[in-house]
Legacy VTK file of the C-alpha trace (Angstrom):
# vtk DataFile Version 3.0
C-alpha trace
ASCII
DATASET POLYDATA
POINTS 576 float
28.536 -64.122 127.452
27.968 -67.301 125.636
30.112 -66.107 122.882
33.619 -65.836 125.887
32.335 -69.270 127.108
32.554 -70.956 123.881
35.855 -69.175 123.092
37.285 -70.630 126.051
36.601 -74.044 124.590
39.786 -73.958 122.062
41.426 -72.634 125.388
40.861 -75.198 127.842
43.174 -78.089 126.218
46.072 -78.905 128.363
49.199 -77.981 127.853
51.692 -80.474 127.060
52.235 -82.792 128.981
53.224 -86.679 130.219
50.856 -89.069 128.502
52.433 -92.416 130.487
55.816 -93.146 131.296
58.169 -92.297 128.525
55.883 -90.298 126.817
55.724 -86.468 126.062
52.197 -85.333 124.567
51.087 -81.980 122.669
48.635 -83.424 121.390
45.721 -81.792 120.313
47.214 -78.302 121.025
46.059 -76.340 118.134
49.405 -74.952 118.059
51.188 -73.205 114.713
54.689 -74.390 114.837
56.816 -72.176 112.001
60.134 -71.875 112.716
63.030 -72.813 115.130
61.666 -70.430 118.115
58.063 -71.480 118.286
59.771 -74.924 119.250
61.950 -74.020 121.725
60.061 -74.968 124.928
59.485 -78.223 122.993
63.036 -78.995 121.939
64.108 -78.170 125.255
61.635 -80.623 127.085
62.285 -83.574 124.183
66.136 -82.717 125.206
65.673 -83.048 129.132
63.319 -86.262 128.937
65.104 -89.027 129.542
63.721 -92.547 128.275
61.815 -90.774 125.661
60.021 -93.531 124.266
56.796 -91.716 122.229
55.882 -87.931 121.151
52.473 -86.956 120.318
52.144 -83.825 117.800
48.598 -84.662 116.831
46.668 -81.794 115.731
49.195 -79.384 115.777
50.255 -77.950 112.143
54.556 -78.189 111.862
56.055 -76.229 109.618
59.696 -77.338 108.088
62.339 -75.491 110.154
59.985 -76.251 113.435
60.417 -80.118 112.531
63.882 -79.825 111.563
64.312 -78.384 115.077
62.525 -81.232 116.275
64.475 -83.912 114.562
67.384 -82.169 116.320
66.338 -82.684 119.295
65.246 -86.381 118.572
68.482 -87.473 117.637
69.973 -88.700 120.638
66.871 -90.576 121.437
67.693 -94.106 121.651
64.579 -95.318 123.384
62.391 -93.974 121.131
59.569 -96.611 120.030
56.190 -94.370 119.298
56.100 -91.389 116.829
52.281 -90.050 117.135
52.361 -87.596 114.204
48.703 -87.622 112.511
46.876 -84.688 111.822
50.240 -82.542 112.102
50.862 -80.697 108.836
47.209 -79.349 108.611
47.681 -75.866 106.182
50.984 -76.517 105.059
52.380 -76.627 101.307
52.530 -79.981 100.038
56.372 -79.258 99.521
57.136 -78.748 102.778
55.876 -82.030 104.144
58.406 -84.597 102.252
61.251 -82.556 103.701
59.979 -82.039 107.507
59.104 -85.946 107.510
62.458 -86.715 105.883
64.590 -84.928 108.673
62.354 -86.412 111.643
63.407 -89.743 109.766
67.129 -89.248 109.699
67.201 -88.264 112.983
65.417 -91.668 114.498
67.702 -93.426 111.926
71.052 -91.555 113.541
68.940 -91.975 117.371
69.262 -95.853 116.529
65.755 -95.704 117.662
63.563 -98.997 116.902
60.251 -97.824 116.108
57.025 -99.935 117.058
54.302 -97.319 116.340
54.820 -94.871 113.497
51.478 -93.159 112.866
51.117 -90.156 110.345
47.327 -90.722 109.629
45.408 -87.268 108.174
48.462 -86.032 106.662
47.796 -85.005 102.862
51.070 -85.205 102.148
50.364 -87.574 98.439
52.948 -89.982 96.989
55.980 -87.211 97.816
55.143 -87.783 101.378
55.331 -91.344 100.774
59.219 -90.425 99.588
59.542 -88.413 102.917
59.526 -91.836 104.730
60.772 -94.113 102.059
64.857 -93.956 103.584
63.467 -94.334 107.445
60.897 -97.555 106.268
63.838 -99.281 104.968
66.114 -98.547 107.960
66.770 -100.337 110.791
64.669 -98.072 113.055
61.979 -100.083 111.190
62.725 -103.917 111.688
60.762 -103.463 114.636
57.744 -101.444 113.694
54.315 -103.302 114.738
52.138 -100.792 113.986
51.659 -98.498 110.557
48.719 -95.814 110.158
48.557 -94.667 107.553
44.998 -93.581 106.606
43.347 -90.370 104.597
46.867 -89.572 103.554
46.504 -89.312 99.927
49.057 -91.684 99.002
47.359 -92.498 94.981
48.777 -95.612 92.927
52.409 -94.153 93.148
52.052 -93.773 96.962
51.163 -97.200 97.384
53.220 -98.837 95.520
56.390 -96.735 97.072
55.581 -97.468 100.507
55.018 -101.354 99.123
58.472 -101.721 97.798
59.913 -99.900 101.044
58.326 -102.494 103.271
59.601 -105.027 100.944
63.129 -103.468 100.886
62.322 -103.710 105.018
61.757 -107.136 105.355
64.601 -108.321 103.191
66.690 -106.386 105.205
66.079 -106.860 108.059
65.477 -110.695 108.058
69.046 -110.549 106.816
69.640 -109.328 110.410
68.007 -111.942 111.860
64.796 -109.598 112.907
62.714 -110.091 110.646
59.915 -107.030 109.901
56.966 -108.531 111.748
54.118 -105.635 111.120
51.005 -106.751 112.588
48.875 -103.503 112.013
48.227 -101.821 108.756
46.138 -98.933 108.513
45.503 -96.959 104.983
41.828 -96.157 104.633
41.021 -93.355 101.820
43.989 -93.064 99.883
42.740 -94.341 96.172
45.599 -97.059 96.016
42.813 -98.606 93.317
44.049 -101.548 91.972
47.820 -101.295 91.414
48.558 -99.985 94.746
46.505 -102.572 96.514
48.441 -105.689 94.477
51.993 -104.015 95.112
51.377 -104.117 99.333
49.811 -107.566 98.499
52.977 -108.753 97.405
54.908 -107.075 100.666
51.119 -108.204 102.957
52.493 -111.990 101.733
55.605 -111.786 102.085
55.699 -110.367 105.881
52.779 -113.273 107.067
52.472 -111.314 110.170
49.788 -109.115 109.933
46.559 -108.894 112.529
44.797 -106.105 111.656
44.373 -104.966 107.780
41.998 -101.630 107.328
41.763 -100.483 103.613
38.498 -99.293 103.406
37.341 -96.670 100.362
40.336 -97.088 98.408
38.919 -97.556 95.130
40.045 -101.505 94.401
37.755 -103.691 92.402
38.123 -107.154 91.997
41.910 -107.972 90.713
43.277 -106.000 93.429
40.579 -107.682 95.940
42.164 -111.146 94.440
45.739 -110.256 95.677
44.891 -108.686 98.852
42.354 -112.438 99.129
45.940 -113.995 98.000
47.887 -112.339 100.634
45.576 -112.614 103.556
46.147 -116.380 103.140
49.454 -115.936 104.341
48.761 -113.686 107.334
47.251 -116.782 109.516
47.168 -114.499 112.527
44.804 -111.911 110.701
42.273 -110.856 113.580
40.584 -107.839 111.525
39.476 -107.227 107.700
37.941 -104.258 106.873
38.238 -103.438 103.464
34.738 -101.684 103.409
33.291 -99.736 100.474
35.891 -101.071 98.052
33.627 -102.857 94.717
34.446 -106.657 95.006
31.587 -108.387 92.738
31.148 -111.676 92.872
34.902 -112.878 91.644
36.269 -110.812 94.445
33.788 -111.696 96.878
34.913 -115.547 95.982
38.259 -115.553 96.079
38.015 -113.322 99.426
35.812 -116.550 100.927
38.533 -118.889 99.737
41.677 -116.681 101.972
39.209 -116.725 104.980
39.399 -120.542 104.937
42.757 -119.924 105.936
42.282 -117.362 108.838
40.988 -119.215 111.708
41.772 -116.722 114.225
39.617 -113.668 112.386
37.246 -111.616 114.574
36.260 -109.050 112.288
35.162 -108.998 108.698
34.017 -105.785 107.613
32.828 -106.169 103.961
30.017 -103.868 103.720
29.107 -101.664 100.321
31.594 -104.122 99.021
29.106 -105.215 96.049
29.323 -108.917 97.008
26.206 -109.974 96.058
24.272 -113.435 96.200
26.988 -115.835 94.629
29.675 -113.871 96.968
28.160 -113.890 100.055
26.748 -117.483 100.049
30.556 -118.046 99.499
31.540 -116.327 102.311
28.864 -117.894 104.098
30.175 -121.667 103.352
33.679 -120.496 104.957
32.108 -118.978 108.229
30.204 -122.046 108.128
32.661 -124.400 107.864
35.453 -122.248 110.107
36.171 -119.049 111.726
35.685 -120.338 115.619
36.204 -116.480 116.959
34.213 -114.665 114.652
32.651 -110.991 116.576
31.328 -109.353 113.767
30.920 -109.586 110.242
29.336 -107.192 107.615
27.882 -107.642 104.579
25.868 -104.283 104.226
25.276 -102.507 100.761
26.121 -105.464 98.996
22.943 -106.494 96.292
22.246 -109.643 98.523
19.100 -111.424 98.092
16.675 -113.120 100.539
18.333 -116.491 99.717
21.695 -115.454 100.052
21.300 -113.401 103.343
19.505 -116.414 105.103
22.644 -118.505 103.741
24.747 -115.952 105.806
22.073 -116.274 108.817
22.510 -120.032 109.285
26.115 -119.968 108.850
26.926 -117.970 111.903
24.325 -120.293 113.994
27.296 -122.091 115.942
29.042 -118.560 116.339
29.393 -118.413 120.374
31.270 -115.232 120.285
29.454 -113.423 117.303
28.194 -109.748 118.574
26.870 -108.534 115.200
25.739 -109.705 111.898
25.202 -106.192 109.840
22.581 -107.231 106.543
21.519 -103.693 106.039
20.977 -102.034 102.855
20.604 -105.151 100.695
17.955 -106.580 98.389
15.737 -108.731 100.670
12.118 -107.031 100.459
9.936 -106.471 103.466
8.671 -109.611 103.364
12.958 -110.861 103.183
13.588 -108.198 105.998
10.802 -110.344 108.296
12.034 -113.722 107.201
16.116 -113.035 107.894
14.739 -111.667 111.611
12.716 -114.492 112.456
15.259 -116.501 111.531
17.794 -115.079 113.598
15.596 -115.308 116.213
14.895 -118.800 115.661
18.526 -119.334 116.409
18.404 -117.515 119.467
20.510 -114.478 117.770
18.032 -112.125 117.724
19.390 -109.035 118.844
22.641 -109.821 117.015
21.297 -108.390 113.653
21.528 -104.972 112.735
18.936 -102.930 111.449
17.437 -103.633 107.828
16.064 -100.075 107.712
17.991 -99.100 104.860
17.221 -102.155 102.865
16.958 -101.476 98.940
13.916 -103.512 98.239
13.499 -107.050 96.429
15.685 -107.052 92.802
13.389 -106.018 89.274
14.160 -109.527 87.705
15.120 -112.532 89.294
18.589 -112.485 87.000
21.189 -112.684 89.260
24.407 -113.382 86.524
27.027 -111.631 86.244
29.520 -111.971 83.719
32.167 -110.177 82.807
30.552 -107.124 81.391
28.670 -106.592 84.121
31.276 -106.408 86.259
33.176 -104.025 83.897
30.005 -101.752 84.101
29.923 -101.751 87.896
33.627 -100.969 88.486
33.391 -98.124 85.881
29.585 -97.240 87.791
31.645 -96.728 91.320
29.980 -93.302 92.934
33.215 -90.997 93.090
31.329 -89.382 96.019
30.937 -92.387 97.893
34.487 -93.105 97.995
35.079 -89.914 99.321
32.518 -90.285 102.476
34.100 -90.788 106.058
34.248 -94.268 106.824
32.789 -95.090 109.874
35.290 -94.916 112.397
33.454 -97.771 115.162
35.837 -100.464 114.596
35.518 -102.029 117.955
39.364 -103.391 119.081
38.073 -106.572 121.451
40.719 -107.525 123.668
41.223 -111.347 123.120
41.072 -112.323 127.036
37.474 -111.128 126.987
36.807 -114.159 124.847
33.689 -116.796 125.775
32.379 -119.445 124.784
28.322 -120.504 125.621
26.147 -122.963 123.657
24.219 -121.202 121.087
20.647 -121.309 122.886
21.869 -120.397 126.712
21.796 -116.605 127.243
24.725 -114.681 127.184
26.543 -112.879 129.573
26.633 -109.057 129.834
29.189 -107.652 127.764
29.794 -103.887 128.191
31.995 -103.534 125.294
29.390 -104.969 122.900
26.702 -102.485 124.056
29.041 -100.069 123.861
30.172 -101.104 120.222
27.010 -101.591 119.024
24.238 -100.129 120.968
20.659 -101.753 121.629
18.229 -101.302 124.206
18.086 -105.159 124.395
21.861 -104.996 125.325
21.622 -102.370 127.779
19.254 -104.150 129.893
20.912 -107.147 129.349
23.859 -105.703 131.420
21.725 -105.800 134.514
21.222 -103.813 137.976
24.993 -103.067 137.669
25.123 -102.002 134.220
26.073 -98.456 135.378
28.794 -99.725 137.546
30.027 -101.798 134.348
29.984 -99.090 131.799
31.590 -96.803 134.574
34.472 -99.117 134.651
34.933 -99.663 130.741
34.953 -95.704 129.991
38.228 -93.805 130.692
36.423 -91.041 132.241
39.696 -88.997 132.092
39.282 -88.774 128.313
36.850 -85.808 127.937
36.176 -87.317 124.594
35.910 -90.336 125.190
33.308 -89.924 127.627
31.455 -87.215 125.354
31.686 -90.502 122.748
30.039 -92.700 125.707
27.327 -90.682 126.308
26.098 -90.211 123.188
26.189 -94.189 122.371
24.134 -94.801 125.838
21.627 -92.007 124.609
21.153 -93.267 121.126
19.141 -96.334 122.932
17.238 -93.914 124.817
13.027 -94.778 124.125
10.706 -92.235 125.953
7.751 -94.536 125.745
9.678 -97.593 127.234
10.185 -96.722 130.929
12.354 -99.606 131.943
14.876 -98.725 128.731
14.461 -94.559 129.580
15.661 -95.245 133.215
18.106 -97.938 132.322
19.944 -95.248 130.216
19.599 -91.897 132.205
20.941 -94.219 135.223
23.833 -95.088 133.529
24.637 -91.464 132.227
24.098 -90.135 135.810
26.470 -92.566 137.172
29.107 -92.051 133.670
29.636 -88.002 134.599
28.869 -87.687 138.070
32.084 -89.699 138.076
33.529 -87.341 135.674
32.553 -84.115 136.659
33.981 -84.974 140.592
37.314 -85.682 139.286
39.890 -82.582 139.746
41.412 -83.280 136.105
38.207 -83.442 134.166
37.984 -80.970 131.728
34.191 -79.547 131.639
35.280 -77.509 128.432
36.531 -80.401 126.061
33.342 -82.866 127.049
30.961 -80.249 125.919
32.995 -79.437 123.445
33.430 -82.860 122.233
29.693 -83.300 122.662
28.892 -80.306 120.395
31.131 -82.285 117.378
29.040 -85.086 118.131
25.863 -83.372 117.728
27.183 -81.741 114.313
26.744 -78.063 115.806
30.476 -77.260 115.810
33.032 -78.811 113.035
36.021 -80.624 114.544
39.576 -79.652 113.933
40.735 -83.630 114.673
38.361 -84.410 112.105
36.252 -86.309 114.209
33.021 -87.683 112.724
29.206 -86.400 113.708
27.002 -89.202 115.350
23.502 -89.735 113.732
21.616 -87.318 115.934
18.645 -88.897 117.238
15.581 -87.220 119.944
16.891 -89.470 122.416
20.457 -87.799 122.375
18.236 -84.256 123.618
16.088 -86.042 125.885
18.979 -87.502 127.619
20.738 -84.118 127.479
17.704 -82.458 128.880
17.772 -84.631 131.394
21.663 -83.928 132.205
21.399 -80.140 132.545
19.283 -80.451 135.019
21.382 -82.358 137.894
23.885 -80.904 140.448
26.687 -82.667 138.640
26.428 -80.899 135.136
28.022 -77.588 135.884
26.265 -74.646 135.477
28.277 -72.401 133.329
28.595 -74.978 130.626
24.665 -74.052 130.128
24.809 -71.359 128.395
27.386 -73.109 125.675
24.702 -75.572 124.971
21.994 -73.309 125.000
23.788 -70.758 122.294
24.162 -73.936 119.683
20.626 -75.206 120.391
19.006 -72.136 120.009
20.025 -71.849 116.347
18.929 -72.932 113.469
20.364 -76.083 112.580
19.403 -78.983 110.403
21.275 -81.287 112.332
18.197 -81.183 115.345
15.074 -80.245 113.043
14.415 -83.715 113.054
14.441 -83.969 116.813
11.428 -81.356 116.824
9.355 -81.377 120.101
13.164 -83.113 121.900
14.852 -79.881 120.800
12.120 -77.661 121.833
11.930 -79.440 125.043
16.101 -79.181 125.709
15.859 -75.548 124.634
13.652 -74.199 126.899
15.069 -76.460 129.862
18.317 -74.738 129.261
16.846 -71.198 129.408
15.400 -71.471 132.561
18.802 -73.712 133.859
20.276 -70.919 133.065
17.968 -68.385 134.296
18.230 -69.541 137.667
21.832 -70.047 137.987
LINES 1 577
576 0 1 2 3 4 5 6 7 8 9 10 11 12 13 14 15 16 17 18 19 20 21 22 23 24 25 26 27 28 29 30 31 32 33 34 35 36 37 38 39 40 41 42 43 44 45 46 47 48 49 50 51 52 53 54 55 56 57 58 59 60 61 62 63 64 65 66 67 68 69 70 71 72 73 74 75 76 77 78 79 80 81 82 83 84 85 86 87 88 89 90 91 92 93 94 95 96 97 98 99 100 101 102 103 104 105 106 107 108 109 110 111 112 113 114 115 116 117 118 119 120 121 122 123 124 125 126 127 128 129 130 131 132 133 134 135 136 137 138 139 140 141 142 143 144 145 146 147 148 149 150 151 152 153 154 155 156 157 158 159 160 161 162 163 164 165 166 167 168 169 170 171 172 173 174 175 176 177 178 179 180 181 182 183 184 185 186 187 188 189 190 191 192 193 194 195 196 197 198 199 200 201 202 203 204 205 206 207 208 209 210 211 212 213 214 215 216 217 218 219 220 221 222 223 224 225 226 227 228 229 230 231 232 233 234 235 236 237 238 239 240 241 242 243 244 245 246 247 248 249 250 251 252 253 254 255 256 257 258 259 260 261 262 263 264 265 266 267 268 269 270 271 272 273 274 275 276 277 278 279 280 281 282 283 284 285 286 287 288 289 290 291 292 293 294 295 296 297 298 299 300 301 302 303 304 305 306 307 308 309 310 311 312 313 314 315 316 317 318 319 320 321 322 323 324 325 326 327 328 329 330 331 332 333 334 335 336 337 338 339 340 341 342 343 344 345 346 347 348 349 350 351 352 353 354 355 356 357 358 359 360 361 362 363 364 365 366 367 368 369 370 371 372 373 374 375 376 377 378 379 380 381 382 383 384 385 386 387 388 389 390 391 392 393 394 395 396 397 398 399 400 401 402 403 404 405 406 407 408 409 410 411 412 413 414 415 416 417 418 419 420 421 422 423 424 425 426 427 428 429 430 431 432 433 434 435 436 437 438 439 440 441 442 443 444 445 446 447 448 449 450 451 452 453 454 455 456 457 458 459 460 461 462 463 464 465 466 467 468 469 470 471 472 473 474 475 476 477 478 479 480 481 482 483 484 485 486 487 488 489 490 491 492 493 494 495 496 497 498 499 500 501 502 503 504 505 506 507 508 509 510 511 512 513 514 515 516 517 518 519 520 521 522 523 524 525 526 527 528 529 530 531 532 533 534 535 536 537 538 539 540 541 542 543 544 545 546 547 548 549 550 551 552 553 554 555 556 557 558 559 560 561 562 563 564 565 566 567 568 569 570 571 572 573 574 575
């Protein structure tokens, strides 16, 4: 029996269907699209949608004739702005990918469409994909386009450097026609552009100026390509977001990175964590944040060889930082005796609960040499872990909408702020919200997003503290209120939230490629707790209770919290 339910999961997505107005969705379908006639309920409905304006095919696998149908029916599209197209070529040959892409180009091209959004994330389609949308970058369908994602797509050296010159080609174009490319988001984490790649979109980066939101994490750069992105950035006054995580800086990169963010006063986000930017870098960076960056949210300098000294530097820099919601130090060299010293110190400045954890710190340095010349920094750009760059990055990058902005003098408390908890969870912050906070989170959660809310859960659980009564109702109060609200609408889809919960977990692998949570007991005490009500319906029991009841290394950490959930499901289910 459990074995149908959980077959049923795959079978419970919808169908496609009208994401907002001028939008057609398949999205997340599963469907194998090979040829002209496993499209032709899809041509016909792109063909009898007027306004068409965006067209998700996310996690759907499109074979060559099936797009070249597509384009077809795309090319009287005039309207069209969004193309949605990650995840969409999943078991194809790399040689059919240039070619699919390269007729869904031509047909926005002969549409006259004027992109905004082109997303083709999670396609390994390699430098030849790259080619597939060299002739639509440099059209006019492009002047327009705001937003490129690009990320885990393989794109290598030559990738980068193709797509570089085609924004370049782009921009000189298109200013020409008195529109001027103005991309503001550029997405291309885990595609090993190294160092070549990274200068070549430097040069484009610069020459645009228009850019909020830059994400190049694990891409294999070390510090000359670090320089020209630092180079670029300068130009991009508007930059909101940095993330160039788990790239190898060292201290020269680290420098001339602290120099650009003089220059970005309106930066939010600065994610430079396993970034090797060690003492001389990050009291650097620390002199700039000190000296500027009014609206700085976040800023990480995890994994990065920083000393005591250095991370205390970075402490009192952000003391005057009204809107800071997390300073991430973790993983560094500071010591236990460091560790104490950083959080009293953050505490002394009333910022407390704005510091990470230091549980993965690395322990005080051997020697008390901190130099590093150029041979070191030779040896640690040859030393990069090839595995590393390969790990997921992690995908929390928390968009903060900038009316939600405040300012308060560094002492007074803060206000509740549902998106930071929900960023960055802490039991501090989840009290913190108040006797409303489940009415707040309620509000901030699309509950119509089975996976979203699946996502919600599990970030309201991870605070979860048995021994701590006021935290363990605080959070099972808030989940009640989250799915009751959920589970009573008509359109909620029982199916996809467990579902989406199982990824979470790490019992089930995800086809979307979404990334396990850190499982923690509190996640199965919460759950435990769930199973039990009159909201949580019954025949989604038995699911849970077929994944639990294995043997998975995932929950043998949980121990007596897995025990506990297990046998609460059995008899759940037993009386149902």
């Amino acid at each position: 029996m459990a074995t149908d339910i959980v077959a049923q999961l795959a079978d419970s997505l919808a169908r496609a269907a009208v994401g907002g107005e001028g939008e057609l969705s398949y999205k997340g379908q599963g469907r194998k699209l090979d040829d002209a006639s496993s499209v032709e309920d899809m041509v016909k409905e792109i063909q009898d949608f007027e306004g068409l304006e965006a067209l998700r095919l996310e996690g759907n696998t499109v074979g060559l004739e099936a797009a070249q149908a597509i384009a077809k029916a795309l090319e009287t599209k005039s309207d069209f702005k969004c193309c949605y197209w990650s995840d969409m070529f999943t078991g194809r040959l790399r040689s059919e990918i240039p070619p699919a892409l390269t007729s869904l180009g031509d047909a926005l091209i002969l549409a006259g469409a004027r992109l905004t959004v082109l997303d083709l994330s999670d396609n390994a389609f390699g430098p030849d994909g790259v080619k597939g949308i060299e002739k639509l970058l440099k059209s006019s369908a492009c002047y327009t386009l705001q937003e490129l994602r690009l990320n885990n797509c393989g794109m290598g050296i030559g990738g980068g450097k193709i797509l570089a010159a085609s924004l370049t080609q782009c921009h000189k174009k298109s200013s020409k026609d008195g529109t001027p490319l103005s991309l503001k988001v550029f997405v291309a984490g885990r595609n090993r552009l190294e160092n070549d790649g990274a200068t070549a979109l430097a040069h484009a980066f610069q020459l645009m100026g228009s850019l909020e939101e830059v994400n190049m994490p694990q891409n294999g750069i070390n510090h000359p390509g670090v320089t020209a992105l630092a180079t670029a950035m300068q130009h991009n006054a508007n930059l909101r977001i940095l993330n160039l995580n788990d790239n190898t800086f060292t201290e020269k990169g680290a420098i001339a990175m602290a120099q650009a963010l003089k220059h970005l006063r309106s930066i939010q986000v600065i994610n430079f964590g396993d970034c090797l930017v060690r003492p001389a870098g990050a009291i650097a960076i620390a002199e700039t944040v000190a000296e500027g960056l009014p609206i700085l949210k976040e800023l990480n300098l995890s994994f990065g060889e920083i000393t005591e000294e250095a991370a205390l530097a970075v402490a009192h820099a952000v003391k005057n930082k009204d809107q800071l919601q997390k300073l991430d130090l973790n993983g560094n060299c500071l010591g236990e005796d460091g560790c104490k010293v950083l959080k009293d110190a953050m505490k002394g400045l009333n910022m407390g609960e704005l510091l990470g954890s230091l549980s993965d710190d690395d322990g005080e340095p051997e020697d008390d040499d901190d130099e590093d010349d150029d041979d070191d920094e030779e040896e640690d750009e040859e030393d990069v872990d090839e595995e590393e760059l390969e790990e997921e990055e992690e995908e929390e990058e928390a968009e903060e909408s900038s009316s939600n902005k405040f300012s308060t003098p560094a002492a007074a408390p803060r206000p509740p702020d549902v998106s930071s908890f929900l960023s960055f969870p802490s039991p501090d912050k989840l009290l913190s919200l108040g006797a409303k906070r489940a009415a707040l989170i309620e509000q901030q959660v699309d509950v119509s997003d089975a996976s979203k809310t699946a996502e919600a859960f599990m970030k309201i659980a991870s605070v979860y503290k048995e021994e701590n009564n006021d935290v363990k109702s605080a959070v099972l109060e808030s989940i009640d209120a989250l799915l009751k609200k959920a589970f009573s609408s008509p359109s909620f889809q029982g199916y996809s939230f467990v579902s989406s919960l199982l990824v979470l977990l790490g019992l089930i692998k995800s086809e979307d490629k979404v990334k396990p949570m850190r499982v923690a007991p509190g996640h199965l005490h919460a759950l435990e707790h769930v199973v039990r009500q009159d909201y949580f319906p019954k025949e989604s029991v038995a699911v849970l209770e077929a994944f639990v009841s294995r043997n998975n290394k995932v929950l043998e950490s949980c121990g007596n919290a897995r025990n506990g959930l297990h046998t609460t499901l059995q008899r759940v289910r037993s009386e149902s």
